[in-house]
NURO-637502 format. One record per atom (N, C-alpha, C): residue number from 1; atom name; x, y, z. Coordinates in nm, 2 decimals. Layout:
BEGIN
<NUM, "CA", <X, Y, Z>>
...
***
This chain:
BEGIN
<1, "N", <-0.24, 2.81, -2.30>>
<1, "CA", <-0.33, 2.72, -2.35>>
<1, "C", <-0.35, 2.60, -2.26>>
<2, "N", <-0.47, 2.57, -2.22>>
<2, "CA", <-0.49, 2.43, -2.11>>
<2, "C", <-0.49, 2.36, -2.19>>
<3, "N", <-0.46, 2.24, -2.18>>
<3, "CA", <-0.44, 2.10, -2.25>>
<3, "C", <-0.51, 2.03, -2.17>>
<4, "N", <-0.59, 2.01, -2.08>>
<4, "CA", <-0.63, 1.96, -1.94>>
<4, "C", <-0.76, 1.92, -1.96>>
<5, "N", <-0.81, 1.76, -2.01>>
<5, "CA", <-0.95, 1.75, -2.10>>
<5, "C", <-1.04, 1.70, -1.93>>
<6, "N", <-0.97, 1.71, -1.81>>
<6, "CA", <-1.03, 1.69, -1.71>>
<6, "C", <-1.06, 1.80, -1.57>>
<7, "N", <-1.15, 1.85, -1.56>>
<7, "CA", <-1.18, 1.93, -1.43>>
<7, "C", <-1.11, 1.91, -1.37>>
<8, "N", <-0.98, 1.99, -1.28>>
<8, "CA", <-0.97, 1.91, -1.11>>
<8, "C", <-1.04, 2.03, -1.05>>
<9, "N", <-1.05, 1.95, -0.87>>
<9, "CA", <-1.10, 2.00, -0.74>>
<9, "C", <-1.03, 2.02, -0.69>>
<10, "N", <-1.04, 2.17, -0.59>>
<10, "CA", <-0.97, 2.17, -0.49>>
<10, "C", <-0.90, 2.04, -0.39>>
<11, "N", <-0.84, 1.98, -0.33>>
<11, "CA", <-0.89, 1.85, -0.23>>
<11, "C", <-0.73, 1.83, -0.21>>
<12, "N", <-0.71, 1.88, -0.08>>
<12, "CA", <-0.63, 1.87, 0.03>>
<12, "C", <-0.61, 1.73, 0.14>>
<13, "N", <-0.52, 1.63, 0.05>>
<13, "CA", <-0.52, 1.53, 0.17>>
<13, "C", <-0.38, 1.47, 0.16>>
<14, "N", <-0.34, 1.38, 0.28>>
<14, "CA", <-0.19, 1.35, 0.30>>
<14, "C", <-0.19, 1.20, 0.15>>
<15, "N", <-0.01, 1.21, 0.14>>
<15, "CA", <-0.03, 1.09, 0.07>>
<15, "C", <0.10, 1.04, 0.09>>
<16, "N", <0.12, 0.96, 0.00>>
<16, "CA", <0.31, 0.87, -0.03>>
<16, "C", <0.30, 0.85, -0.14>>
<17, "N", <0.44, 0.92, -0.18>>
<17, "CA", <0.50, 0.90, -0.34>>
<17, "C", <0.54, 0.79, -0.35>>
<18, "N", <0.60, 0.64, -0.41>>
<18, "CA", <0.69, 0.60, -0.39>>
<18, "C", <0.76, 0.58, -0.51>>
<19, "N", <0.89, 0.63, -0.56>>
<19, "CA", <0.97, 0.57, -0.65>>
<19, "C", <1.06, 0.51, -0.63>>
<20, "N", <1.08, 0.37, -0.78>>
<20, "CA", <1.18, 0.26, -0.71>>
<20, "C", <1.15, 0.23, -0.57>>
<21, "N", <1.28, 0.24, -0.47>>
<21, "CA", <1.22, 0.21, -0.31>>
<21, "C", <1.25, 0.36, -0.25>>
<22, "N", <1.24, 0.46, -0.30>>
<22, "CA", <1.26, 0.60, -0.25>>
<22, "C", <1.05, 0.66, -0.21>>
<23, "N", <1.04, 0.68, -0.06>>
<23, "CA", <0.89, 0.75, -0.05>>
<23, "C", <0.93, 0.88, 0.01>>
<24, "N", <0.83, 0.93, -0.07>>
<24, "CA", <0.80, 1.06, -0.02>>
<24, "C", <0.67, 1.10, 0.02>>
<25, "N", <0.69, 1.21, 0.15>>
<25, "CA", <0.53, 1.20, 0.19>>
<25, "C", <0.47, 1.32, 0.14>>
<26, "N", <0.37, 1.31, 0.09>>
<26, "CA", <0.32, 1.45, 0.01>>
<26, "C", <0.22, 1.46, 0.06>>
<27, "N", <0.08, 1.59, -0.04>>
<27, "CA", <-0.02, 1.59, -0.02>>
<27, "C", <-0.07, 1.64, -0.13>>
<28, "N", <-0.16, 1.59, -0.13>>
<28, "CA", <-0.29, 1.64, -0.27>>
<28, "C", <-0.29, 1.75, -0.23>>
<29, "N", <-0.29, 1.85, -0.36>>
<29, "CA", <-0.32, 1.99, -0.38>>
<29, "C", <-0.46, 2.02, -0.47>>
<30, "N", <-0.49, 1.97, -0.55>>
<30, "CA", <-0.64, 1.95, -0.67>>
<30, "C", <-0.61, 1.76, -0.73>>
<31, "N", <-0.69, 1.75, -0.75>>
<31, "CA", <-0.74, 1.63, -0.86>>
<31, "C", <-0.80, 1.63, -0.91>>
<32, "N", <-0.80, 1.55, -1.02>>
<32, "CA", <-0.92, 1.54, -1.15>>
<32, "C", <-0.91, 1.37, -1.19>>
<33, "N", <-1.01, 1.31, -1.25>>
<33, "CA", <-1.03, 1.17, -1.25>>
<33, "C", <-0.95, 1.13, -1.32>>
<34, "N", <-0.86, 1.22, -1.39>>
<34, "CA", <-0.70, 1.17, -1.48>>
<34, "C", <-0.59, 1.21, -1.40>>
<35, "N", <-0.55, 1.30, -1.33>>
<35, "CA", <-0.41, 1.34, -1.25>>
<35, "C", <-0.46, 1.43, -1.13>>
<36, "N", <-0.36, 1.45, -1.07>>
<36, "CA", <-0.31, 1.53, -0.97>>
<36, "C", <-0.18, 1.62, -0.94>>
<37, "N", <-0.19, 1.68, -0.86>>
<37, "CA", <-0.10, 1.82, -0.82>>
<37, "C", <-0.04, 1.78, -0.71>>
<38, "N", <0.07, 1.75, -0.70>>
<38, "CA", <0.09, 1.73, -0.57>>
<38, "C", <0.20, 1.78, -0.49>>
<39, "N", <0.23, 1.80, -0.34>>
<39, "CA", <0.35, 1.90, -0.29>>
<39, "C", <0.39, 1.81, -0.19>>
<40, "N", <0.50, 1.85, -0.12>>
<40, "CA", <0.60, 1.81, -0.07>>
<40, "C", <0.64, 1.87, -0.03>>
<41, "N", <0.71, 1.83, 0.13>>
<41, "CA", <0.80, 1.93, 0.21>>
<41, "C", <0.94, 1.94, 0.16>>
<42, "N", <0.99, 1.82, 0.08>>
<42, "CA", <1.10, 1.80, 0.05>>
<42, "C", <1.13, 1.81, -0.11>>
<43, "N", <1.25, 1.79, -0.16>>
<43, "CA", <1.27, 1.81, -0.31>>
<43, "C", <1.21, 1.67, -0.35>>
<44, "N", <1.09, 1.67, -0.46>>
<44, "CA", <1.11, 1.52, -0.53>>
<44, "C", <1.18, 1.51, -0.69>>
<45, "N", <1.28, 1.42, -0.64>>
<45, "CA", <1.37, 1.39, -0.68>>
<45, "C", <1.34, 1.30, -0.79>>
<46, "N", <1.20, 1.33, -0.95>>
<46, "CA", <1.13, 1.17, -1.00>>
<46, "C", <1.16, 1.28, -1.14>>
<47, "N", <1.22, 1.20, -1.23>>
<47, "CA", <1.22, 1.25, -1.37>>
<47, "C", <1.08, 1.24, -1.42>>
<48, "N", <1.05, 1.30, -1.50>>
<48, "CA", <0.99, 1.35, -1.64>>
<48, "C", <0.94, 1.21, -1.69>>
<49, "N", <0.81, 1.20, -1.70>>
<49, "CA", <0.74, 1.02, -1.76>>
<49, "C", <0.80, 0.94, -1.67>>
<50, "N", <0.87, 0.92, -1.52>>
<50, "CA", <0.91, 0.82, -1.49>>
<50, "C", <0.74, 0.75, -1.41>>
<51, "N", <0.71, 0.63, -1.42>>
<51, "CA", <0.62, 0.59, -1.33>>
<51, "C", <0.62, 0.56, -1.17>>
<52, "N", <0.51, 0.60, -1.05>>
<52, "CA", <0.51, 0.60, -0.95>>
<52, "C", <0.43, 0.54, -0.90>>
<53, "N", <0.40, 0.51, -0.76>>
<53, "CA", <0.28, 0.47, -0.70>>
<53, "C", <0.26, 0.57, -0.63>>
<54, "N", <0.13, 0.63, -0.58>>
<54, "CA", <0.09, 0.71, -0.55>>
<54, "C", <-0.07, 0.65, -0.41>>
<55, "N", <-0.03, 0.71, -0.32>>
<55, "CA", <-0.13, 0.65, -0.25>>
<55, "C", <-0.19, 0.78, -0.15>>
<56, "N", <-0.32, 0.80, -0.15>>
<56, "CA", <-0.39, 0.85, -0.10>>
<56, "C", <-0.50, 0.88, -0.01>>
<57, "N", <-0.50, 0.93, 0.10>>
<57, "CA", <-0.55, 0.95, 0.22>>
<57, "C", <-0.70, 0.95, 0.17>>
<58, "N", <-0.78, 0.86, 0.21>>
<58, "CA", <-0.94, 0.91, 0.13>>
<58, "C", <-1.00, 0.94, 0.29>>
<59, "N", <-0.98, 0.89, 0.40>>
<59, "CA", <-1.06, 0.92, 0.53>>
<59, "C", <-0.98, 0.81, 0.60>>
<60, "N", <-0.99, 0.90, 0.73>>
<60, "CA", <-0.91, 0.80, 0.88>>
<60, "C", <-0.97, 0.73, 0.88>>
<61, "N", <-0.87, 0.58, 0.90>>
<61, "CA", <-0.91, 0.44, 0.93>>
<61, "C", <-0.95, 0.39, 0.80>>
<62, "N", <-0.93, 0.45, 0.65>>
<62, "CA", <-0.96, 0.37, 0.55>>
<62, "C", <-0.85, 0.33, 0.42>>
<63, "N", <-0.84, 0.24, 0.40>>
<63, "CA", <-0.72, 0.19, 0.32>>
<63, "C", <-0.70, 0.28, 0.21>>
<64, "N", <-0.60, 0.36, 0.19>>
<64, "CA", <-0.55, 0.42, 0.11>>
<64, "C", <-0.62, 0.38, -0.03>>
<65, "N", <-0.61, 0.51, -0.12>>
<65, "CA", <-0.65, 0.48, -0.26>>
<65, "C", <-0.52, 0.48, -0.31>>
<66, "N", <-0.46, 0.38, -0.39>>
<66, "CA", <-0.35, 0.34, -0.47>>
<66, "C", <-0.36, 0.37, -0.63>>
<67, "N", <-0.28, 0.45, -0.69>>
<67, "CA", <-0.31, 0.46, -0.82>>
<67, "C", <-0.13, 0.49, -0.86>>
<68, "N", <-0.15, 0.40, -0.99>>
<68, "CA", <0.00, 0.41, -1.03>>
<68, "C", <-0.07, 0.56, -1.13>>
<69, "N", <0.12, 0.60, -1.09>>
<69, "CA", <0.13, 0.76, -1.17>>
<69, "C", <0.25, 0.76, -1.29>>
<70, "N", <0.24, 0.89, -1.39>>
<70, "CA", <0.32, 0.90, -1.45>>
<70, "C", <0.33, 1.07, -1.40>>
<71, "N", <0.48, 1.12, -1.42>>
<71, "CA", <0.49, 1.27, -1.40>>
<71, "C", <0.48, 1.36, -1.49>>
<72, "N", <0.42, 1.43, -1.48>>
<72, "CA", <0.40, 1.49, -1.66>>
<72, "C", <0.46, 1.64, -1.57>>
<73, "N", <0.50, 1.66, -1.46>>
<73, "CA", <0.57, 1.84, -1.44>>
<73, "C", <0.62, 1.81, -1.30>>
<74, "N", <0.72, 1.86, -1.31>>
<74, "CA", <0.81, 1.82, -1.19>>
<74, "C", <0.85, 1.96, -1.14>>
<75, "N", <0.86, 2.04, -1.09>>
<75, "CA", <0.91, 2.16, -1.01>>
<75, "C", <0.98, 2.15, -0.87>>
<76, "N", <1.07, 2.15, -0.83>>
<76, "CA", <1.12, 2.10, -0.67>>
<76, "C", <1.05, 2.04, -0.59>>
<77, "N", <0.92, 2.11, -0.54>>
<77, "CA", <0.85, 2.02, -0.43>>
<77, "C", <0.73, 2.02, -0.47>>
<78, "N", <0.68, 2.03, -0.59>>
<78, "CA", <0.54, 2.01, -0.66>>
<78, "C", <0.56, 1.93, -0.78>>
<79, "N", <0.46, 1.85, -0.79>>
<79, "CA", <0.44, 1.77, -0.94>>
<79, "C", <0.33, 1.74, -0.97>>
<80, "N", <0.32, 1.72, -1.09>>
<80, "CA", <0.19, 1.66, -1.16>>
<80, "C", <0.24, 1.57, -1.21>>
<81, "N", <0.06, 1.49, -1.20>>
<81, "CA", <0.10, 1.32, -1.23>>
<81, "C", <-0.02, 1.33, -1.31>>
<82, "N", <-0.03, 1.25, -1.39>>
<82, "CA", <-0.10, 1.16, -1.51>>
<82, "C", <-0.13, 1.02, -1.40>>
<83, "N", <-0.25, 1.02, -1.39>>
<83, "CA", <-0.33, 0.84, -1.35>>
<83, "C", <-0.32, 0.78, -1.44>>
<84, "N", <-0.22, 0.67, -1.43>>
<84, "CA", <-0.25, 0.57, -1.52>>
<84, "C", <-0.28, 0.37, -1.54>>
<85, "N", <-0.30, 0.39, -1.38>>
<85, "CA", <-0.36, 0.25, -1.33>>
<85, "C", <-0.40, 0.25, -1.23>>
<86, "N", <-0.49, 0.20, -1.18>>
<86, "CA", <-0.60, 0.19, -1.03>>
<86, "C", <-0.60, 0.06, -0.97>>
<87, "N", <-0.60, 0.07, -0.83>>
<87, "CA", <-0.56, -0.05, -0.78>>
<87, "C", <-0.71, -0.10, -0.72>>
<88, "N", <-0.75, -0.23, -0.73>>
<88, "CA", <-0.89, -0.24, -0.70>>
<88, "C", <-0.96, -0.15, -0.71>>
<89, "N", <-1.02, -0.10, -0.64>>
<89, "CA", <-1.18, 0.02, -0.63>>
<89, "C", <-1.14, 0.14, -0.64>>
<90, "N", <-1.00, 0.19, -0.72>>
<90, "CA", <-0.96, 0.29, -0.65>>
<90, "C", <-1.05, 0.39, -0.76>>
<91, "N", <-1.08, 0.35, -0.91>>
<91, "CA", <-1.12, 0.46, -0.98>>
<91, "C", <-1.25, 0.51, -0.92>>
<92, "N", <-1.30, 0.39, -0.84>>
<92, "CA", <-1.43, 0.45, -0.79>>
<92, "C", <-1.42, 0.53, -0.69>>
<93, "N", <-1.36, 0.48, -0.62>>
<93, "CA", <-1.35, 0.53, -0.50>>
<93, "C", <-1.28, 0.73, -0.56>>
<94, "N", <-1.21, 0.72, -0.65>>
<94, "CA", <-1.20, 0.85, -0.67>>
<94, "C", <-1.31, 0.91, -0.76>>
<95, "N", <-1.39, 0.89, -0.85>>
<95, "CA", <-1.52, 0.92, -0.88>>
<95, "C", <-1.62, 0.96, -0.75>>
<96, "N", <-1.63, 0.89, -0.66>>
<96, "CA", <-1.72, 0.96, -0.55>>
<96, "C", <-1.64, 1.05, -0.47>>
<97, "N", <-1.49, 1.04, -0.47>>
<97, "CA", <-1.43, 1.14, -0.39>>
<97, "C", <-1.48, 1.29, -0.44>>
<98, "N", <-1.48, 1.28, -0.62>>
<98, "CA", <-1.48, 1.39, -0.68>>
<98, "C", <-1.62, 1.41, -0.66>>
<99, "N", <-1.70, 1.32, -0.65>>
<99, "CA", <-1.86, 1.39, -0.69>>
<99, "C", <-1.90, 1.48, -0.56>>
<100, "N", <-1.80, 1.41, -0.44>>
<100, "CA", <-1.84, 1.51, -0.30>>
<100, "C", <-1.81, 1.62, -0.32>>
<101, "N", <-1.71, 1.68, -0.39>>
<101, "CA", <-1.67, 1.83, -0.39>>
<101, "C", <-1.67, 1.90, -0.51>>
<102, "N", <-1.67, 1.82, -0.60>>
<102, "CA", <-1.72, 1.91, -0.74>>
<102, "C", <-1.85, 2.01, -0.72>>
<103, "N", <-1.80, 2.14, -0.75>>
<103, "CA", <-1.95, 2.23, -0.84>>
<103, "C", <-1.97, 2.24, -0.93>>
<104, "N", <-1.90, 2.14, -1.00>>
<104, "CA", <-1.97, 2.09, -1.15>>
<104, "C", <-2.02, 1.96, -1.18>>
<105, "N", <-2.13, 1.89, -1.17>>
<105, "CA", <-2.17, 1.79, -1.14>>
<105, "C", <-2.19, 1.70, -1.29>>
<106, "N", <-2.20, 1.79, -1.34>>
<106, "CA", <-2.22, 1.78, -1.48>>
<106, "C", <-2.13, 1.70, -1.61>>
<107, "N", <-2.04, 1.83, -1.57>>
<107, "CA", <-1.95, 1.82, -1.62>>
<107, "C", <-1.83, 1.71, -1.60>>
<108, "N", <-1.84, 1.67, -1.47>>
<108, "CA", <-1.80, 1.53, -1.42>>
<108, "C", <-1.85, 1.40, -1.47>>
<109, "N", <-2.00, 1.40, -1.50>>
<109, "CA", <-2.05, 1.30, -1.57>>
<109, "C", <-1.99, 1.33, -1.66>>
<110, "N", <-2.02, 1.39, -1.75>>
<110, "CA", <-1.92, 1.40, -1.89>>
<110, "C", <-1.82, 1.35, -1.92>>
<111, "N", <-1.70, 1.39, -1.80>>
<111, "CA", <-1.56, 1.33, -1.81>>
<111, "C", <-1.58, 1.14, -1.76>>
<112, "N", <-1.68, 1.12, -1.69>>
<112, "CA", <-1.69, 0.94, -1.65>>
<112, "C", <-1.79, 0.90, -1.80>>
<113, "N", <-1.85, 0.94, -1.83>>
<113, "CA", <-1.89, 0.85, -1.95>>
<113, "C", <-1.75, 0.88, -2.06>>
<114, "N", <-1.70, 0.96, -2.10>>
<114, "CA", <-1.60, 0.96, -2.20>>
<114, "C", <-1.51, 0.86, -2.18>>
<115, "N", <-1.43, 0.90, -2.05>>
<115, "CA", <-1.37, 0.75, -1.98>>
<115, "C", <-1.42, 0.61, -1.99>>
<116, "N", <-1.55, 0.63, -1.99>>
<116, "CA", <-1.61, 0.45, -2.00>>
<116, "C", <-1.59, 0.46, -2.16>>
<117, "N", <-1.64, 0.55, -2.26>>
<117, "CA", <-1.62, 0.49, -2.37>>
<117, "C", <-1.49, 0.47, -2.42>>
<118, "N", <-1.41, 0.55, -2.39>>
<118, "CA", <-1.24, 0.47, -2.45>>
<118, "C", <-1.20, 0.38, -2.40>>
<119, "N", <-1.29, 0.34, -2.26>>
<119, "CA", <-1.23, 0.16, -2.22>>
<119, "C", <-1.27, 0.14, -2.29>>
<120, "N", <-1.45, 0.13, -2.34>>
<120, "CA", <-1.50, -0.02, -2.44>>
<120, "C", <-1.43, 0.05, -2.57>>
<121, "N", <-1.37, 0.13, -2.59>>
<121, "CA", <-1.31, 0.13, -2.72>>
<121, "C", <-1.18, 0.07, -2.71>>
<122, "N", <-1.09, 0.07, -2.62>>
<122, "CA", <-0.97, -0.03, -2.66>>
<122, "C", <-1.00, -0.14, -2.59>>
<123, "N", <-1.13, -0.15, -2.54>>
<123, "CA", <-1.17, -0.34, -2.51>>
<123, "C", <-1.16, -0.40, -2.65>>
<124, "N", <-1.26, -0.32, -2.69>>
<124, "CA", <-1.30, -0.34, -2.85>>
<124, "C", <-1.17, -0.38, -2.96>>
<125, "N", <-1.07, -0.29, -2.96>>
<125, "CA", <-0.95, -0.33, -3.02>>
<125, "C", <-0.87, -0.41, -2.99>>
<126, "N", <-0.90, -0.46, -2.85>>
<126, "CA", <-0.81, -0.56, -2.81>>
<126, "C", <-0.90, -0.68, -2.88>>
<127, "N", <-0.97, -0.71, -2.87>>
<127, "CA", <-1.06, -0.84, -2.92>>
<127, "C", <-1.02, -0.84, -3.08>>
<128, "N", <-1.02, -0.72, -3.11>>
<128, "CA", <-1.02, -0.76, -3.30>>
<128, "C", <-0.87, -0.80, -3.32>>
<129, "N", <-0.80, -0.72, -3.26>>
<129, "CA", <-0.63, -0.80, -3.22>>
<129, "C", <-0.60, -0.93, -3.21>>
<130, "N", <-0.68, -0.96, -3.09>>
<130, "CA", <-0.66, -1.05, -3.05>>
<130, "C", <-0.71, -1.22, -3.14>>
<131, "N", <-0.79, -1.15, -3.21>>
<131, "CA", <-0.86, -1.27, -3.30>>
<131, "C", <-0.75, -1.28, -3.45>>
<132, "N", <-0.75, -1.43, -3.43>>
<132, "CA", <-0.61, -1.48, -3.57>>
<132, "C", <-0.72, -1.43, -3.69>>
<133, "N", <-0.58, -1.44, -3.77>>
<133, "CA", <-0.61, -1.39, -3.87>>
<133, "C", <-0.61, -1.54, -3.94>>
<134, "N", <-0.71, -1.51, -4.04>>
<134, "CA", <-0.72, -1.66, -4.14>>
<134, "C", <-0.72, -1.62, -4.30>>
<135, "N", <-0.63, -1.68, -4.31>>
<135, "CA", <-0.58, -1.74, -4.46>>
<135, "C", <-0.66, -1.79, -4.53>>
<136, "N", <-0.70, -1.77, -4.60>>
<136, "CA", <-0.76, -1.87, -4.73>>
<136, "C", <-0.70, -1.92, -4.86>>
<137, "N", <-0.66, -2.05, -4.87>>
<137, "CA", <-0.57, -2.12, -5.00>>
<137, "C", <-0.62, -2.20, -5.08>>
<138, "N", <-0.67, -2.20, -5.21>>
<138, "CA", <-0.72, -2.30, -5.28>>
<138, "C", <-0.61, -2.45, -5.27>>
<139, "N", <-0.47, -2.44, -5.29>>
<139, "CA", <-0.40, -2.51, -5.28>>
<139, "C", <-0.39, -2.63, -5.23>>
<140, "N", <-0.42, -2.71, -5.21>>
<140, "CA", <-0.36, -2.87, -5.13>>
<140, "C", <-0.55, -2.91, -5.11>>
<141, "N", <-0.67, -2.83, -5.17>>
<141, "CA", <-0.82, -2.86, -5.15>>
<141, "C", <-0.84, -2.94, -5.17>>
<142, "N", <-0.86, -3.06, -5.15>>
<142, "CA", <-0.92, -3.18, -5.30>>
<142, "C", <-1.09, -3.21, -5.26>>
<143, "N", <-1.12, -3.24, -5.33>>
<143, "CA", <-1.25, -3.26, -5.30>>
<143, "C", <-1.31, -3.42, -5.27>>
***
């Protein structure tokens, strides 16, 4: 059964794992605008949900795309990661990475508006949260 509510792409590029102060140098194997596949020459050594930084080769001479990771499958020298925070431009910058190589063009739009609406949906709940709650007491009223 796929569980996998996001397309990945083929897309082959160098990167750095880093956990705690331990890096490893890897490389993209597929991505999708939620995770990635990634390998390594060596064992990675990252438990199950532990969080990573993850940084990514997008083109020579251009600053890495940084995206904190969670591991959702670890196998010796392959893993999958869960995206779960973007460092400045990076969500964009992976949105057009994808729109260059996807042959589903479509279907990518799909997965970026769904993504926009669950931000403004827990924008949305953060605000109702965030607003006090008020009491109403006839008690101490006087007129």
């Amino acid at each position: 059964m796929n569980q996998r509510r996001f397309h990945r792409v083929k897309h082959t590029a160098p990167g750095e794992l880093k956990h705690h102060e331990m890096r490893y140098r890897c490389r993209i194997e597929n991505i999708s605008l939620r995770g990635a596949l990634i390998s390594a020459d060596e064992c990675l050594m990252v438990p199950l949900n532990e969080t990573c930084t993850l940084s990514i080769e997008v083109s020579p001479g251009q600053a890495p795309m940084v995206v904190s990771v969670s591991v959702v499958h670890c196998f010796f020298s392959m893993m999958g990661v869960k995206f779960i925070a973007f460092e400045g431009d990076a969500e964009q910058t992976l949105l057009e990475l994808i729109r260059n190589i996807t042959t589903e063009p479509e279907k990518l739009v799909q997965e970026w508006e769904s993504i926009q609406q669950e931000k403004a949906g827990r924008k949305q709940q953060a605000v109702a949260v965030a607003e006090p709650a008020v009491a109403v007491c006839n008690e101490g009223i006087r007129a």
